[in-house]
N, C-alpha and C positions, 0 to 999 in steps of 0.2 A: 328113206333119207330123213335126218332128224332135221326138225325144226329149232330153228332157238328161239325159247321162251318170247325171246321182244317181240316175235313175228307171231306167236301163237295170242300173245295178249294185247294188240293192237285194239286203241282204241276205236268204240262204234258212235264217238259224234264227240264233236268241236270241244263240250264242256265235259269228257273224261281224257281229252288231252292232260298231259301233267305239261308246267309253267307254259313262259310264253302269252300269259292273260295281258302283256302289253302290246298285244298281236290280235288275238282272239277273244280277248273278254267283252262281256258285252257292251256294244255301242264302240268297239275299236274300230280302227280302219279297215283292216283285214280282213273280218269278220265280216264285214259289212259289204265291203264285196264280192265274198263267197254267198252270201246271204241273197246276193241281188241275181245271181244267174248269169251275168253277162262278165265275163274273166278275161282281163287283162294277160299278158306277158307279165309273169313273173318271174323275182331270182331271189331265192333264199339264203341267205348270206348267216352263219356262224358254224359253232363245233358241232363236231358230231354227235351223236347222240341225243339231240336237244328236240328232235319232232321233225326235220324237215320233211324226210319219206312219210312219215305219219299223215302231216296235213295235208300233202302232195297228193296222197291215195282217199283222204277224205275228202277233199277239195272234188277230184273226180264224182267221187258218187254222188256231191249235193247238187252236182250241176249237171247228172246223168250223161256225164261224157264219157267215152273209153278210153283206158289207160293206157299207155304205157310208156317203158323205162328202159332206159338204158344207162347202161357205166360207163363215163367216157375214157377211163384206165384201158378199156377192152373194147368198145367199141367204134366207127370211124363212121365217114360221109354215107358211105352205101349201105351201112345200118340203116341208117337215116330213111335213106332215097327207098329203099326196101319196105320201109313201116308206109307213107304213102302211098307207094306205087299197090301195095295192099287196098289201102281205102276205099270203100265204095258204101252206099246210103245204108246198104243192109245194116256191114260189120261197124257201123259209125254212123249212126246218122243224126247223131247231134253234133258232130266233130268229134276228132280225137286229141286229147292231153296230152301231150310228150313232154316225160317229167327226164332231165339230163339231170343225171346225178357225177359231181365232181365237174361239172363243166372249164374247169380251171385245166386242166387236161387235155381239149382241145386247142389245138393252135389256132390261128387266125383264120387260115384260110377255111377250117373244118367250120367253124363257126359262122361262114360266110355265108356257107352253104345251107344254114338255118334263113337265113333272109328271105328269100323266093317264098318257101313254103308259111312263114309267117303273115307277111307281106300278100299270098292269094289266102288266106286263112284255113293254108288245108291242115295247120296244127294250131293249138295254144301253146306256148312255150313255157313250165315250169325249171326252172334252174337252179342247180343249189350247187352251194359252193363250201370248203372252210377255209377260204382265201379271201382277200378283203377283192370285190367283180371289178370295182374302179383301177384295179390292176393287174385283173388276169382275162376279165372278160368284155370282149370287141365292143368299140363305144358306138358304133351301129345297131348290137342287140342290148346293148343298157341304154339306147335311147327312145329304145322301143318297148321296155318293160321298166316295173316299178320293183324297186329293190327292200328287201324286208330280211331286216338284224333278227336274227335269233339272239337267245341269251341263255347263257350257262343256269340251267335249271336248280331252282333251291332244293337243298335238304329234305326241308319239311317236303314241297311238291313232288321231290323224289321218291320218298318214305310210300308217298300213297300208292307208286307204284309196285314197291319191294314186296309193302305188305297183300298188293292184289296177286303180286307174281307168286309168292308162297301159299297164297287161297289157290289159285290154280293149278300149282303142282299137288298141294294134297289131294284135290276132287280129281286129278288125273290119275291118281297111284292110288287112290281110295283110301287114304291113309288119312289119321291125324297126326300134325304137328305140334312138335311144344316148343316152340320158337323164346330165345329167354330174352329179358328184359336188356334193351341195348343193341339188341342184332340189325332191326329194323334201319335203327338211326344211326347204326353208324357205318353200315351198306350204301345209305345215300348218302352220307357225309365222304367214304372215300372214295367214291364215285367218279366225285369233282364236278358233278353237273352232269353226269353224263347218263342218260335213262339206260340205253342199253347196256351199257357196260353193267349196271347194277344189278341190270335183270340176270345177264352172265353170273355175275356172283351168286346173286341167289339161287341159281340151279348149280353151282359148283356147293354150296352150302346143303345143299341136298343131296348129291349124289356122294358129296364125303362125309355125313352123316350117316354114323351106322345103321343097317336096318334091324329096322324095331325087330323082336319076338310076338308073338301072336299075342295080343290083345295089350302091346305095347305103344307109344307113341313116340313117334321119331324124332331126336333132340334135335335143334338146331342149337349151337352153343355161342358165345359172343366171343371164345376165344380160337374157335375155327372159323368164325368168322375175320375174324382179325389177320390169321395167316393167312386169309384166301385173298384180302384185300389191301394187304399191306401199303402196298405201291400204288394202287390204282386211279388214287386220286393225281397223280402227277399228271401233267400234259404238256407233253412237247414235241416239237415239232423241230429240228434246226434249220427248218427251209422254210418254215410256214409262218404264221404271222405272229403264232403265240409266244415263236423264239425271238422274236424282234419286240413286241409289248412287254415281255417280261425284262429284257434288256434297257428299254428305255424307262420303266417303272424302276429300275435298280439305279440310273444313275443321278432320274432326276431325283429318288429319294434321299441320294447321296446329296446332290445339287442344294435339294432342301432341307438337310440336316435335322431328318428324321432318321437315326440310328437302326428304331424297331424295323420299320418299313426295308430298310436297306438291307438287315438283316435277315430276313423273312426274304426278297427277291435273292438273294444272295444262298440262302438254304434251296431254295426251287433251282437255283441251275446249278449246285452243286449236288443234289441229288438226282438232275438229269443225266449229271456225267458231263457235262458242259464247264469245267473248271477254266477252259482257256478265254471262253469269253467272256467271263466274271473276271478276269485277269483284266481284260484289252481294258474295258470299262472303266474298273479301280482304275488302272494308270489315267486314261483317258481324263479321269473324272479328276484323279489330282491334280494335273495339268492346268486343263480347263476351267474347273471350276473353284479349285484353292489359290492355286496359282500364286502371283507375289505376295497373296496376302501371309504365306506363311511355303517360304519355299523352300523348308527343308522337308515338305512333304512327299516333295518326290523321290529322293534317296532311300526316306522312311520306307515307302509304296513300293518302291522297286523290290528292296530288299527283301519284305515280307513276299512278294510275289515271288523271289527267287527262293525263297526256303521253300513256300510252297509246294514250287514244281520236284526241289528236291526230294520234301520228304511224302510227296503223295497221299491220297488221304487215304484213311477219314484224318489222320493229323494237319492236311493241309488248312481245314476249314478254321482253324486257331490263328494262324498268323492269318489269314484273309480278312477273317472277324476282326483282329483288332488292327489293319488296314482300312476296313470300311468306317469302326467305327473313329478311326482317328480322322477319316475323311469328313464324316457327316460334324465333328464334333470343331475341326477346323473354321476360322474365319473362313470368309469368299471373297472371292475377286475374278474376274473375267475380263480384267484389264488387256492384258497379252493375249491372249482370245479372241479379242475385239482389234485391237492394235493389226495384228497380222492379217486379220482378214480385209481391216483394208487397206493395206499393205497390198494385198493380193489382188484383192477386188481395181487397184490402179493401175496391176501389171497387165491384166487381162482387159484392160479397156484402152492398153499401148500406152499408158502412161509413165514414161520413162525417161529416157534420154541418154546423154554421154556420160561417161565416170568424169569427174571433175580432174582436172589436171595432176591436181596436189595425192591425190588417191590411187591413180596410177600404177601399174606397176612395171612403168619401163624408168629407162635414166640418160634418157638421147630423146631431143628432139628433132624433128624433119626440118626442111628447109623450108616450109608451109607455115612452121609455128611462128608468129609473131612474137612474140615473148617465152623466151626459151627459160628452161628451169624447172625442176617440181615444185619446188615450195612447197612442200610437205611440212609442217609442224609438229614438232614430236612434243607430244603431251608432257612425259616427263621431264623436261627439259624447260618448265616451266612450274612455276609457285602451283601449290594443288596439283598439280601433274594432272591440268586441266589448259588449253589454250581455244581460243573463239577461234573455229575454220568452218569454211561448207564441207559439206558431208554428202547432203544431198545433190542430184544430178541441179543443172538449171531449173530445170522446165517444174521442181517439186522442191523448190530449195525453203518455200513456205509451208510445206503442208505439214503437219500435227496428226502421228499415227498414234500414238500413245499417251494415255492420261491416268494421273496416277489415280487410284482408289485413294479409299474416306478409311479404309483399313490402317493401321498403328505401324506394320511395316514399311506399309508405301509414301505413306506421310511423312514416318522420319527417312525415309531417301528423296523424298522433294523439298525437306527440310532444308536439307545436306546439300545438297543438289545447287539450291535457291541460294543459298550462302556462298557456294563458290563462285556458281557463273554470275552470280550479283556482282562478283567486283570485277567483273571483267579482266579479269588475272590474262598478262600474257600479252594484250592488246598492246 
């Protein structure tokens, strides 16, 4: 059975870990209580590739405890129950680690069933996740363990891997390498952070390198490097949480009328394949966040989404680009935003009442009404084709949902506005 390279060059102690020194470096928290012997419940929280199985299996041996693992994709309670019922002082007698990989995987009740065993100490609980735990994992076992971010491993800290993974397949194959200028760096550059994916590469970069001639040495080239990694730095997920950060980084950059920024989230979900929800967003974000200050943005926004869809990409990314950047580059307003929500926020707290008489939509009253009549005022039937009526129910006939913005649009309509019902036209 082949191994992959990640697994064969695992590192042998805390400081040939790559990144993560905001974890492990010296005098961090982490460290310091692996260092002490006495282990908490933990859960390892970020992407993949970043160390968690690493530390998880190092963590074990600095505290001479026995390991093991499971994947909660495949495995269930009676794994679980099975790995205890095993237990005894010989094959464990410091305790045993149970590192739960994917723990997001389990449902509630599965999860439950870690309590007991916690709770008598016949396990330590390691948990890793790439789901954010405060939302997939039971507030029973996050109140009982300390939760610890992984982070998207840098380049350069990448790099020292690439270059140890290629020292090791040469002394494996007995071969030298002539790895050329750039392959190194830019293996961990498409990576995206990710150590094992890169180690992947590098043994792809060697097995489609030709084999040398005797007393030859084996190219590694920067432009098979390239095709082997084209794509790899992308990361996404459409259920996971990188699809939901990438989305709200595209609209608040929209929001904040940084073009670059918007544009940059806007190529990552367009090269995920993800075109529809870079759609919802744009509209969203014209709505929301341009809104009266310049409302011919949504006509503009639509339209471009609708060529879009028509003409499919890669030509779709043209009209989207100059959607985003007409959004970022637009005044703001969040007037109507704000207005309807509380609007909403009134209905939902039963603040309501009757329709006013005059707004009605019958033309008979019962024999109940004391003053029979709509009384309806028809606006254009009056100077300004504006006349003073209630609108609102009683019970909200004062309340103020909408105020206009400090924006050049909305101004001249409170200008406008302020002029007519000033003269109380109609009264």
């Amino acid at each position: 059975m082949h191994t992959p390279l990640a697994d064969r060059i695992r590192p042998q102690s805390l400081d040939d870990i790559v990144g993560q020194r905001h974890l492990i470096g010296e005098g961090k928290p982490l460290r310091n209580i692996i260092e002490s012997g006495e282990l908490p419940n933990l859960i390892f929280y970020g992407p993949s590739g970043t160390g968690k199985t690493t530390l998880a299996r190092m963590i074990a041996k600095k505290t001479d405890r026995t390991l093991r693992k499971l994947n909660c994709t495949t495995a269930g309670t009676q794994d679980i129950r099975d790995i205890v019922n095993d237990l005894n002082a010989f094959t464990a007698p410091n305790g045993i680690l149970l590192y739960l990989d994917e723990i997001q995987y389990f449902n509630k009740k599965q999860q439950q069933t870690l309590l007991e065993y916690i709770e008598d100490g016949s396990i330590t609980l390691i948990a890793s996740t790439t789901e954010n735990p405060y939302f997939y994992v039971y507030s029973a076992i996050l109140s009982r363990s300390s939760v610890f971010e992984f982070k998207y491993v840098t380049p350069e800290e990448v790099k020292k891997a690439v270059e140890r993974g290629f020292d090791l397949l040469a002394e494996e194959k007995g071969e030298e390498f002539l790895v050329e200028d750039g392959v190194a760096l830019h293996i961990a550059t498409a990576c995206g952070g990710d150590v094992r994916k890169s180690l992947n590469s590098v043994e792809l970069c060697v097995l489609a390198a030709k084999k040398p001639e005797m007393n030859e040495k084996r190219i590694i080239t920067l432009e098979s490097a390239k095709e082997l990694t084209q794509k790899s730095a992308l990361r996404y997920d459409r259920e996971g949480d990188e699809h939901y950060d990438i989305l709200s980084a595209f609209q608040k950059s929209m929001r904040g009328s940084d073009p670059d920024a918007a544009l940059h989230y806007l190529a990552r979900l367009l090269e995920a394949g993800d075109m529809t929800s870079a759609i919802r967003r744009l509209l969203v974000c014209a709505a929301e966040d341009v809104g009266l200050a310049y409302p011919m943005i949504l006509p503009i926004v639509k339209a471009a989404t609708d060529i879009a869809l028509q003409v499919g990409m890669p030509e779709a990314r043209l009209p989207l680009a100059d959607a985003v950047v007409l959004v970022c580059n637009s005044p703001k307003s969040n007037t109507a935003h704000d207005a309807i929500n509380a609007a909403m926020s009134d209905i939902q707290r039963g603040k309501s009442g009757s329709i006013p008489r005059q707004l009605q939509n019958k033309h008979f009253d019962g024999d109940d009404a004391q003053v029979k009549g709509q009384f309806y005022k028809y606006p254009h039937d009056y100077p300004n084709r504006w006349v003073e009526q209630q609108y609102l129910p009683d019970a909200l006939k004062n309340v103020t949902y909408y105020q206009y913005g400090d924006n050049k649009q909305e101004q001249a309509a409170k200008e406008y506005w302020s002029k007519i019902k000033g003269t109380k036209g109609g009264r």
